[in-house]
C-alpha positions as CSV (number, residue, x, y, z in Angstrom):
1,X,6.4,-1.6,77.0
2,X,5.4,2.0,76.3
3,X,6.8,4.7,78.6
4,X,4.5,8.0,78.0
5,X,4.0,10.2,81.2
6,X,6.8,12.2,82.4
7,X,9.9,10.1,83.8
8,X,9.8,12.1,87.5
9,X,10.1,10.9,91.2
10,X,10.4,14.2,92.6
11,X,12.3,14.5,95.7
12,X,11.4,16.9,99.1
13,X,14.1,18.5,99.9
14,X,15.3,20.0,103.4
15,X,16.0,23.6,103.4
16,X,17.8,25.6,106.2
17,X,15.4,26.9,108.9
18,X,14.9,31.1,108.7
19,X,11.9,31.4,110.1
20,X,9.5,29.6,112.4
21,X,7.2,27.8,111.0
22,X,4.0,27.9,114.0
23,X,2.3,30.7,111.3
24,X,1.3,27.6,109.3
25,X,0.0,25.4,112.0
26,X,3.1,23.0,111.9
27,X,3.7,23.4,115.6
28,X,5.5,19.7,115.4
29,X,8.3,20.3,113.0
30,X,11.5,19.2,114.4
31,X,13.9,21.7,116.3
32,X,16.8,21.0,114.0
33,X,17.1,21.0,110.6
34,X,18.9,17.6,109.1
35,X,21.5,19.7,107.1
36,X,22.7,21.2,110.0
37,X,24.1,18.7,111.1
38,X,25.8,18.7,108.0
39,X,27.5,22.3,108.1
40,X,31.2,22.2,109.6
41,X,31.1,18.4,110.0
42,X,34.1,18.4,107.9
43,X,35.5,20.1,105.3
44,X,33.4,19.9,101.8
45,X,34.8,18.3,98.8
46,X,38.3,19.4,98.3
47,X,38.5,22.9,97.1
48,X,41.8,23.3,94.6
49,X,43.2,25.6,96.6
50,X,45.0,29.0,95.9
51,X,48.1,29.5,93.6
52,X,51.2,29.2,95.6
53,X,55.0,28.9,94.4
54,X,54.5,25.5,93.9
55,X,52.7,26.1,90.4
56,X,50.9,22.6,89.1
57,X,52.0,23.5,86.0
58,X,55.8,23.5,85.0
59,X,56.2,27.6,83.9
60,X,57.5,28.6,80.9
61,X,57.4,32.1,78.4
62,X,54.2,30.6,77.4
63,X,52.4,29.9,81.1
64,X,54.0,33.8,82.2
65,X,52.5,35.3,78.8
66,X,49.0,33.4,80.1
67,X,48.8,33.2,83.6
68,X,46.1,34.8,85.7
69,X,46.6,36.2,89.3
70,X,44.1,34.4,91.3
71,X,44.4,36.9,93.7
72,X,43.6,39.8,92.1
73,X,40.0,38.8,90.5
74,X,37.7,41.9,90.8
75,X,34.7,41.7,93.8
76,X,36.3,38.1,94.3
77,X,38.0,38.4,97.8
78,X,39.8,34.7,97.9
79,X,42.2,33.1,95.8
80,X,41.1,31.3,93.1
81,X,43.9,29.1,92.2
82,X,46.0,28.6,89.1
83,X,45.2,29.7,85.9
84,X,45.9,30.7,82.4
85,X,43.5,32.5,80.1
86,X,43.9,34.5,76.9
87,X,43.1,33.9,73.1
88,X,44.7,31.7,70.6
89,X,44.2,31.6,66.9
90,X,42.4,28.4,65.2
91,X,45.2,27.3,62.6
92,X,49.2,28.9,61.9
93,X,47.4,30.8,59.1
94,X,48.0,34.4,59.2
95,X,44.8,36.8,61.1
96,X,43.4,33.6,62.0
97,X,40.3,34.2,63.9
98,X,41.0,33.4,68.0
99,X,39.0,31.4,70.4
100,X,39.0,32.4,74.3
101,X,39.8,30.0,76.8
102,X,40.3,30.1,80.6
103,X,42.5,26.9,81.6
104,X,42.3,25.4,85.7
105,X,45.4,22.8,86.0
106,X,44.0,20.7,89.0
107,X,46.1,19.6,92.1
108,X,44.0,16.3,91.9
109,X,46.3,13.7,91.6
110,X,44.6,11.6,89.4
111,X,44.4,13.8,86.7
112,X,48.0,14.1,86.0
113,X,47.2,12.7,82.2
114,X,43.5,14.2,81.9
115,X,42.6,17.0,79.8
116,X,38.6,18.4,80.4
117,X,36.6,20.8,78.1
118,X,33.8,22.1,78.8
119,X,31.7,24.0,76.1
120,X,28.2,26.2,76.4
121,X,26.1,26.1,73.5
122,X,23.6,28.8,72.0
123,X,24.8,28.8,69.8
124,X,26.7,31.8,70.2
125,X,26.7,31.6,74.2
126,X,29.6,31.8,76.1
127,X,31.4,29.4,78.4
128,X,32.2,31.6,80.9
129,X,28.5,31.2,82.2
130,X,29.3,27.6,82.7
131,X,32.9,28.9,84.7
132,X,31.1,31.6,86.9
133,X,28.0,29.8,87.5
134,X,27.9,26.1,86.9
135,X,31.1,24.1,87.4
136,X,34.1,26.7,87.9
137,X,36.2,27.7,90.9
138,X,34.3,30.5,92.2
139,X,30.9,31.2,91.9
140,X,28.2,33.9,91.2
141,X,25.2,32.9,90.4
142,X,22.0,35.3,89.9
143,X,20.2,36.6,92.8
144,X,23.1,36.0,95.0
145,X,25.3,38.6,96.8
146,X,29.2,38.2,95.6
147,X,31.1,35.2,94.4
148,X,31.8,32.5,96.6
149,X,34.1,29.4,96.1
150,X,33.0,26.2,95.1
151,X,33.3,23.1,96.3
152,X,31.8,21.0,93.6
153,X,34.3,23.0,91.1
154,X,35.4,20.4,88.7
155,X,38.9,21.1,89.3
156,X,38.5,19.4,92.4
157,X,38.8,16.3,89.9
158,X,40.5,17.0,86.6
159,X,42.2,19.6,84.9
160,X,39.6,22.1,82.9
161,X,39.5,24.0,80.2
162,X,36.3,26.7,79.7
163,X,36.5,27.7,75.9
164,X,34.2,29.9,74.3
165,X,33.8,28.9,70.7
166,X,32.8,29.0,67.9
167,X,34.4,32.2,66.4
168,X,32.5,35.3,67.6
169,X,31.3,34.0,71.1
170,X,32.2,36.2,73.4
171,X,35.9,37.3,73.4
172,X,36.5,35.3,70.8
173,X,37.4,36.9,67.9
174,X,36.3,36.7,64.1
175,X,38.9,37.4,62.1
176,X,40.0,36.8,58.5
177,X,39.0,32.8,59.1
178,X,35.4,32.8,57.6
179,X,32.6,32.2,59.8
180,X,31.8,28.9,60.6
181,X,28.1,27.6,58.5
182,X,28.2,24.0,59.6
183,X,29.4,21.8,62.7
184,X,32.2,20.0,60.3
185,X,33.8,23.4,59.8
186,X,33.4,24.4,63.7
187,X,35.0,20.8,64.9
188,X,38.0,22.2,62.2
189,X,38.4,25.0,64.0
190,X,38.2,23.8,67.4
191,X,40.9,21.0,66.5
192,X,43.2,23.5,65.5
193,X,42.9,25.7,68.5
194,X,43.0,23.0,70.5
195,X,46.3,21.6,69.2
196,X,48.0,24.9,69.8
197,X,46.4,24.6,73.0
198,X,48.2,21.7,73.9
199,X,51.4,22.9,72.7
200,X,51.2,26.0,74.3
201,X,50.9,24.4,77.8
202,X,52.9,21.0,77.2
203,X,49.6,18.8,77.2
204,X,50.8,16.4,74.9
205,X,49.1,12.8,75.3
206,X,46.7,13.3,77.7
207,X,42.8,11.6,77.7
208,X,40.8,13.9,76.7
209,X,36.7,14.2,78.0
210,X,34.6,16.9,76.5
211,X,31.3,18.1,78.2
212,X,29.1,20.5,77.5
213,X,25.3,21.6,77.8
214,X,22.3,22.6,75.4
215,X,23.5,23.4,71.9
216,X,26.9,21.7,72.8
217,X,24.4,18.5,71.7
218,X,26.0,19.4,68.8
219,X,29.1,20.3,69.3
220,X,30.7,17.7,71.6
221,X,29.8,14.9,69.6
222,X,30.4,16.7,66.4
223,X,34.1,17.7,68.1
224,X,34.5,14.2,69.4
225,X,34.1,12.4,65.8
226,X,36.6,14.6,64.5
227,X,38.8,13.9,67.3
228,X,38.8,10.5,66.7
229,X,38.8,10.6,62.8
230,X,42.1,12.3,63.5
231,X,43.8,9.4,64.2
232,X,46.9,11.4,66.3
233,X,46.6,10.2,69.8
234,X,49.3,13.5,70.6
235,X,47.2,16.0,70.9
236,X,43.6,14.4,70.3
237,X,42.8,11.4,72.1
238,X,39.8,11.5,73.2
239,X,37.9,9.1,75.9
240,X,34.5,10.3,76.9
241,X,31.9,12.7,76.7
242,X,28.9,14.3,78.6
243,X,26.2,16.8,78.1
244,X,23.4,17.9,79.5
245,X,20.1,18.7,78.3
246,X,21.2,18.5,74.7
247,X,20.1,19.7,71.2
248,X,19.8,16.6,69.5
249,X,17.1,16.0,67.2
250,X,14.7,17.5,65.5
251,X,13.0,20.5,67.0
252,X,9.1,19.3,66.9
253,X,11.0,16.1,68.8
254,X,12.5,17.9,71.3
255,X,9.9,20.5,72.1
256,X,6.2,20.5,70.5
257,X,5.3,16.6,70.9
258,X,6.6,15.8,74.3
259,X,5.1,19.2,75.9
260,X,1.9,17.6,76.7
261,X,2.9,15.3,78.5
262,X,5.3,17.5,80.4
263,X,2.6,20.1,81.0
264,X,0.2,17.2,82.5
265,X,3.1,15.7,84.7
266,X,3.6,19.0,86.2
267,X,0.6,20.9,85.8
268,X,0.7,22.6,89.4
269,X,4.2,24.4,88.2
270,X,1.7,25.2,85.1
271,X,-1.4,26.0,86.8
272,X,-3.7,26.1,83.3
273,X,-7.3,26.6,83.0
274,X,-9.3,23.7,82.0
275,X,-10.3,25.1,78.9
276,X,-6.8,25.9,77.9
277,X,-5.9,22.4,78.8
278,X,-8.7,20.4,76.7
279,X,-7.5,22.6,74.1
280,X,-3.6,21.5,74.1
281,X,-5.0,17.8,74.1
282,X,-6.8,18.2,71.1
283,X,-4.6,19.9,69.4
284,X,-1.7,17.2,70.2
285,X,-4.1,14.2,69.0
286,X,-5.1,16.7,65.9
287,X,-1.3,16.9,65.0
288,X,0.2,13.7,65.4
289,X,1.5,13.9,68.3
290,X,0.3,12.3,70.7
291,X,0.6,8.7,68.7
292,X,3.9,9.6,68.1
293,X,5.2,9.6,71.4
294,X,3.4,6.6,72.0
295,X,5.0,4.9,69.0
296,X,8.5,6.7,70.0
297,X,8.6,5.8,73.9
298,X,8.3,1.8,73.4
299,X,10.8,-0.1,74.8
300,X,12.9,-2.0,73.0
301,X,12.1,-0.2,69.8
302,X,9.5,-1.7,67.2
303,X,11.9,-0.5,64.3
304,X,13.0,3.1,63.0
305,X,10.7,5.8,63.5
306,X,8.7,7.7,61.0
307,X,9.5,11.0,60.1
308,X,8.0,13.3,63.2
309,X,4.9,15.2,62.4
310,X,5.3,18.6,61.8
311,X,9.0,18.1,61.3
312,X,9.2,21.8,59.5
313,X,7.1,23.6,62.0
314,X,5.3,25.2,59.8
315,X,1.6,23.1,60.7
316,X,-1.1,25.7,61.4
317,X,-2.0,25.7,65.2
318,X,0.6,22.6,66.2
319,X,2.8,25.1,67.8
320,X,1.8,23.4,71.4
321,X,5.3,24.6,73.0
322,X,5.0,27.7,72.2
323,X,1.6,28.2,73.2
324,X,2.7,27.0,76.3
325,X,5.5,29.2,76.8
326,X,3.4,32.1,76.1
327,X,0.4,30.8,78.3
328,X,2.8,30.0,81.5
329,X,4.3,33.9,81.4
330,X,0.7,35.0,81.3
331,X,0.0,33.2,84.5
332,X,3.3,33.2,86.2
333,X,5.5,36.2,84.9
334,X,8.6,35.6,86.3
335,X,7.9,31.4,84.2
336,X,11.8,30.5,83.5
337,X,12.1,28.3,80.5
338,X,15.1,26.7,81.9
339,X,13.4,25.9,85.5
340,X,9.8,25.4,85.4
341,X,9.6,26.1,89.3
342,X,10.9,29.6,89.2
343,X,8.5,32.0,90.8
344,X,8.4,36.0,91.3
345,X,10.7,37.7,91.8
346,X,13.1,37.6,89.1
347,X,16.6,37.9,90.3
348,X,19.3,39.9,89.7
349,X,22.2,38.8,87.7
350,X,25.3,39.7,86.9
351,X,25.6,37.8,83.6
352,X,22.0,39.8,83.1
353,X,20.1,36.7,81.9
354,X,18.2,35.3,85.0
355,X,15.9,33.4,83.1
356,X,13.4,33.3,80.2
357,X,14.0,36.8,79.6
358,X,17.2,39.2,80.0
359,X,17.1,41.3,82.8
360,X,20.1,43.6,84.8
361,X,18.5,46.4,87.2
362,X,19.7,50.0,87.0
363,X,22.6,50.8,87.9
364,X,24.1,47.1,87.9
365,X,26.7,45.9,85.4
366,X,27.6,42.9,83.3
367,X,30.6,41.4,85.6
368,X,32.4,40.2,81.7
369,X,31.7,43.9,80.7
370,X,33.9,45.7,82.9
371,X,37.2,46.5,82.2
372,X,39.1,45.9,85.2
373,X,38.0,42.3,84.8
374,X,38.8,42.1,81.3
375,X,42.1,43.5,82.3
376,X,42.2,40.4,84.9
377,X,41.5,37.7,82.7
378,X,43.3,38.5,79.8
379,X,40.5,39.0,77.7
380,X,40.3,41.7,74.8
381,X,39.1,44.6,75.8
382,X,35.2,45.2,74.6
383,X,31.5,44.6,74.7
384,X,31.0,41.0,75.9
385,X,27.4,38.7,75.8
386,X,26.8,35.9,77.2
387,X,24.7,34.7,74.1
388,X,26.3,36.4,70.6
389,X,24.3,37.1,67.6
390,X,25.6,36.0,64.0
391,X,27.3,32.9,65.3
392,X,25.5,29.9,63.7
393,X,22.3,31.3,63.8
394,X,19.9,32.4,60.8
395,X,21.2,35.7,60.5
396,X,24.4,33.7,58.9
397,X,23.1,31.4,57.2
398,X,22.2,28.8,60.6
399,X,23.8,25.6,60.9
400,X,23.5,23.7,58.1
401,X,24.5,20.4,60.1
402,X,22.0,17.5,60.6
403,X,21.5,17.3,65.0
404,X,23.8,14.5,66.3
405,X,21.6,11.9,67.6
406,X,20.9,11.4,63.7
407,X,24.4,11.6,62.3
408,X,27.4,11.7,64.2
409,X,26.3,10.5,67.8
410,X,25.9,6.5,67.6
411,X,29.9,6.6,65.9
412,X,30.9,8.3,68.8
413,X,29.2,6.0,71.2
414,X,30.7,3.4,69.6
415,X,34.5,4.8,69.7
416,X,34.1,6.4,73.2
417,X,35.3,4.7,76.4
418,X,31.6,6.4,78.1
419,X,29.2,8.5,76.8
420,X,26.8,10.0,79.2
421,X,23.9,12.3,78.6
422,X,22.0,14.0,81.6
423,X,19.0,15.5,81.6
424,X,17.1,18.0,84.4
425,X,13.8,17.7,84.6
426,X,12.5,21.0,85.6
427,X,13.6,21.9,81.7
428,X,11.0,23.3,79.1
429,X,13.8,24.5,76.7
430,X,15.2,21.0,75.9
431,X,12.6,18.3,77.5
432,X,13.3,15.1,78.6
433,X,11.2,12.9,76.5
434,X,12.7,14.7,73.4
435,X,16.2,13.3,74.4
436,X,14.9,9.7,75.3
437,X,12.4,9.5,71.9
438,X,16.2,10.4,70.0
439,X,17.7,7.9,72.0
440,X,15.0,5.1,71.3
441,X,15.5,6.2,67.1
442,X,18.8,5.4,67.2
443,X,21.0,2.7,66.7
444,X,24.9,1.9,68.1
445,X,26.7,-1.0,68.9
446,X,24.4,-3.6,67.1
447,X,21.0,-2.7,68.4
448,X,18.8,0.0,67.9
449,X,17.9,2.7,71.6
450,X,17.4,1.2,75.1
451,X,15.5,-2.3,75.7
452,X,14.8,-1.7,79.2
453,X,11.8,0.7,80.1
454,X,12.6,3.9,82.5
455,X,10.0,2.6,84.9
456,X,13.2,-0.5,85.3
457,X,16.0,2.4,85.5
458,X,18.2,2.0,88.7
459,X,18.0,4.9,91.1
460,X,20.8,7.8,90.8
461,X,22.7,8.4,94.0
462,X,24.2,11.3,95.4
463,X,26.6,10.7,98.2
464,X,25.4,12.6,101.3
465,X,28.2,15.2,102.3
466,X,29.7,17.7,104.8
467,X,28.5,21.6,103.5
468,X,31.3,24.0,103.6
469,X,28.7,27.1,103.3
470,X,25.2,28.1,102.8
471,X,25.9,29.5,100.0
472,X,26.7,26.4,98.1
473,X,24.5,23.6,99.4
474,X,23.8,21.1,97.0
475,X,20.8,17.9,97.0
476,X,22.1,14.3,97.9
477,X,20.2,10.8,98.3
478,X,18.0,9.3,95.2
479,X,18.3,12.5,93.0
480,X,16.7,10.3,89.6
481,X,17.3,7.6,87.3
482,X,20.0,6.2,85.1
483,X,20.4,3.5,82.6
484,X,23.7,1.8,80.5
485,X,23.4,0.1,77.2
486,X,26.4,-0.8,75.0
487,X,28.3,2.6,76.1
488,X,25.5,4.6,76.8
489,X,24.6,6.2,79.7
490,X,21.4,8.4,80.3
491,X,20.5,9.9,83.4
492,X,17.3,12.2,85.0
493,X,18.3,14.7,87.2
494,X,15.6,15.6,90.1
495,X,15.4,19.0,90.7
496,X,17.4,20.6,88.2
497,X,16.2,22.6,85.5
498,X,18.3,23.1,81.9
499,X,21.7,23.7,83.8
500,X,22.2,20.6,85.9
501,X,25.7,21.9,87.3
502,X,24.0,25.1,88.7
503,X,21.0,23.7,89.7
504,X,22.1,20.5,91.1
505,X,25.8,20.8,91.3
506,X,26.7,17.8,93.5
507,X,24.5,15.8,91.1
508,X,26.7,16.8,88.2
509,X,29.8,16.1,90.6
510,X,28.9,12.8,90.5
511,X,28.5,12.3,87.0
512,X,31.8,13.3,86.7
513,X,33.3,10.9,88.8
514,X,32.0,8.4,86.6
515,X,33.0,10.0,83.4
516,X,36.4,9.9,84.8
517,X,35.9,6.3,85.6
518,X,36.4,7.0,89.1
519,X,33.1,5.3,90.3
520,X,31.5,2.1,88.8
521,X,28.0,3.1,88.4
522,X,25.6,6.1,88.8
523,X,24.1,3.7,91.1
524,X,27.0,3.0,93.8
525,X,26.7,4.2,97.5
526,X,29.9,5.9,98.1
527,X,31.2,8.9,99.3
528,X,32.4,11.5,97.0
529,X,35.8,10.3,95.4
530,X,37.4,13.9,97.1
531,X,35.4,13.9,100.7
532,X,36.2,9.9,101.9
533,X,35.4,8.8,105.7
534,X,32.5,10.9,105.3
535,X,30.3,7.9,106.6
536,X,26.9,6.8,105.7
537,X,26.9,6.7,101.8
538,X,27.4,2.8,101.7
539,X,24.5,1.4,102.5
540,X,21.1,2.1,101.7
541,X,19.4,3.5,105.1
542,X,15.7,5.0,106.0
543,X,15.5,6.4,109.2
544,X,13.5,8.8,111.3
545,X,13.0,12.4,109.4
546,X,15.8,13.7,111.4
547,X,18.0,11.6,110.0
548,X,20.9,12.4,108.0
549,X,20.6,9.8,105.6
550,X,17.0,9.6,105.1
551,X,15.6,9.9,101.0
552,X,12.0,11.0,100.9
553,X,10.2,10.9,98.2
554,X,6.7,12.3,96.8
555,X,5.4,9.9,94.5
């Protein structure tokens, strides 16, 4: 079967009511909002909890030399737990170069012999927007007011590590190690911090899962082969891995062939001219493309795929995703790359990179760029990006790595205990038939991509669950589609754009669960592993719109 259009069932969502709503004639809404209901039912999922003398973590020189005061986080006015953060080298070689990592032991019980990284990508960017506004302890996202806590931190389930890596991301340090030019040399380097790592803090022998998001395509498989080409369950034995929205194939794969598609799935996000439109259908028949994906998205394969059209880029007007990048911030200014239903105004953000483009207002400040939070964390002291120039990019020579999906990835799969990928589907950086064409090229575990079409996925659930705060609600219900073959999983996120834990973080919360093996399926009605009794989740219900367990969908 061929699977072309774009994989979406998107899903309406309830939002909490601000305003009436008799200005647009819709007299007969109901007086209550369903998510009220929700609010102060009981308590969200289980928040880690501040630092008290009962440290999770047995305290040595080595946690004192680290340790953070959760108290004492600037603009943060709660206790953010137990932590450890600071730089250490990549090897015992003298003026090794230093990677930055900000450590969360969890009171979780379960994760007593768990280890979790978690790894931006760029490359160049830094973890520490994946801490402070996808999956850490507290939260400030852009356009919001002041950090909150969250309960769909990831702590809540494992223990977590947040590193910022390779060598010259963001308080990481370059030093007298050269630069790394290739994902070989950068999975070297990660190893070797990571080992002192694990001494440093007594984590000896513990499962190890490494997640990421974006570029981290690369590295967390990358990492993970090296992991288990290491042979030394002590300090490197890894389980399973996740990422999301991940750079994994060729470029033209990922972006120029499948944006037609995406652009005609969504064109009211879009909202192109007709003439512009004929034009980008031409042009994708003119350059390949559009047989391509038809060849690509068949299902089971027909055999290997042909090398992509325009592989190089360099084919004289079959630059379609660019065109429409530059075409959708003509018509919508405030068009973010990573969400494709962003609309004016741009927000505010303290990490000043809201969106497609960077943006800080006068007189606000880069939260990593101050002092007294540097001071805090135990960071050097010193200009901090979120995304760092001269790391892996072309200014040093670029990566000189083939993508994952057609080296290193089906090995993995095939060593891993789980491999899952996720994928938003508001994202025009990365887009979701890019991942599934790579998926359907490649071969693990005897056969070659997915047999079964997405049109035959099983529905993703999130459990419906108690909000702590409206400033951290978070989408449950049918929330997309997911599929298993031979050890992989792949999964469509409704509603999320390139970020899936910040844009649909009890989505992601999920996903963990079943990275840590904690759930069965992506598919099983339960409650949240941390938030049991909640009631509702095991069975699948439709009911009035004033239901709390009602899924609507637009089809």
């Amino acid at each position: 079967m061929r699977f072309v259009s774009l994989i979406a069932s998107a899903a309406l969502a309830s939002t909490a009511a601000a305003r009436t709503l008799d200005h647009v004639r819709k007299a007969n809404m109901p007086e209550s909002n369903p998510r009220s209901q929700l609010l102060n039912r009981q308590s969200a999922p289980g928040y880690g909890g501040p630092a008290t003398n009962n440290t999770i973590l047995p305290q040595n020189a080595n946690t004192t030399k680290f340790a953070v005061d959760g108290t004492a986080i600037p603009d943060v006015d709660f206790d953010i737990g137990e932590s450890y953060a600071g730089l250490l080298p990549i090897s015992d070689k003298a003026n090794s170069s230093e990677l930055y990592f900000w450590f969360f032991p969890s009171a979780n019980e379960l994760a007593g012999d768990e280890i979790l990284i978690w790894l931006n990508g760029g490359p160049g960017c830094s973890s520490l927007e994946g801490l402070l506004q996808e999956n850490g302890p507290f939260l400030w996202q852009y356009g919001t007011y002041k950090p909150v806590k969250n309960p769909y931190t990831w702590v809540n389930l494992t223990n977590v590590v947040w590193v910022e890596q390779p060598a010259g991301t963001g308080f990481s340090q370059k030093k007298g190690t050269p630069s790394a030019t290739n994902e070989i040399e950068v999975a070297e380097q990660f190893l070797g911090f990571f080992k002192n790592f694990v001494d440093t803090f007594g984590l000896h022998n513990k499962k190890i899962y490494i997640t990421g998001e974006s570029y981290a395509g690369y590295y967390v498989p990358y990492i993970a082969d090296a992991m288990h080409n290491a042979s030394d369950t002590t300090y490197y034995d890894v389980s399973s891995i996740l990422f999301y929205d991940p750079s994994t194939s060729y470029g033209v794969v990922q972006d120029d062939i499948p944006a037609v598609p995406m652009v005609d799935y969504w064109a009211p996000l879009f909202s192109f001219n007709d003439t512009f439109m004929d034009d980008l259908h031409k042009r994708a028949d003119a350059c390949g493309y559009t047989d391509f994906i038809e060849t690509a998205m068949t299902f089971p394969p027909n055999g290997t795929l042909p090398t992509p059209p325009n592989v190089n880029g360099d084919v004289e007007g079959c630059s379609l995703w660019a065109d429409v990048y530059n075409a959708a911030m003509l018509v919508n200014p405030c068009w973010d790359v990573y969400q494709i239903a962003t609309t004016c105004p741009i927000l505010w953000d303290v990490l000043g990179f809201p969106g497609s483009i960077p943006y800080l207002p006068d007189g606000a400040t880069i939260y990593f760029n101050r002092t007294d939070v540097q001071k805090a964390i135990n960071a050097p002291i010193g200009e901090w990006d979120e995304c760092s120039n001269g790391v892996l990019d072309q200014s040093s020579g670029g990566d000189s790595s083939p993508p994952s999906g057609l080296s290193v990835l089906p090995r993995v799969i095939e060593k891993n205990d789980r491999t899952i990928i996720g994928h938003g589907m508001l994202d025009f950086i990365l887009l979701v038939n890019g991942t599934i064409m790579m998926i359907q090229n490649m071969t693990w575990n005897g056969a070659q991509g997915f047999s079964t079409p997405p049109c035959e996925w099983d529905n993703f659930y999130v459990p419906y669950h108690a909000e702590s705060s409206l400033s951290t609600l978070a989408g449950a219900g049918d929330f997309g589609n997911f599929h298993t073959e031979r050890g992989l999983t792949f999964c469509t996120v409704d509603l999320s754009g390139h970020m899936v834990p910040q844009y649909a973080p009890a989505a992601a919360y999920r996903q963990l669960e079943f990275l840590l093996g904690r759930i069965d399926n992506l598919g099983e009605r339960s409650d949240f592993t941390t938030q049991p009794g909640f009631g509702g989740n095991n069975f699948n219900y439709t009911g009035t719109p004033t239901s709390t367990n009602t899924t609507m969908k637009m089809f």
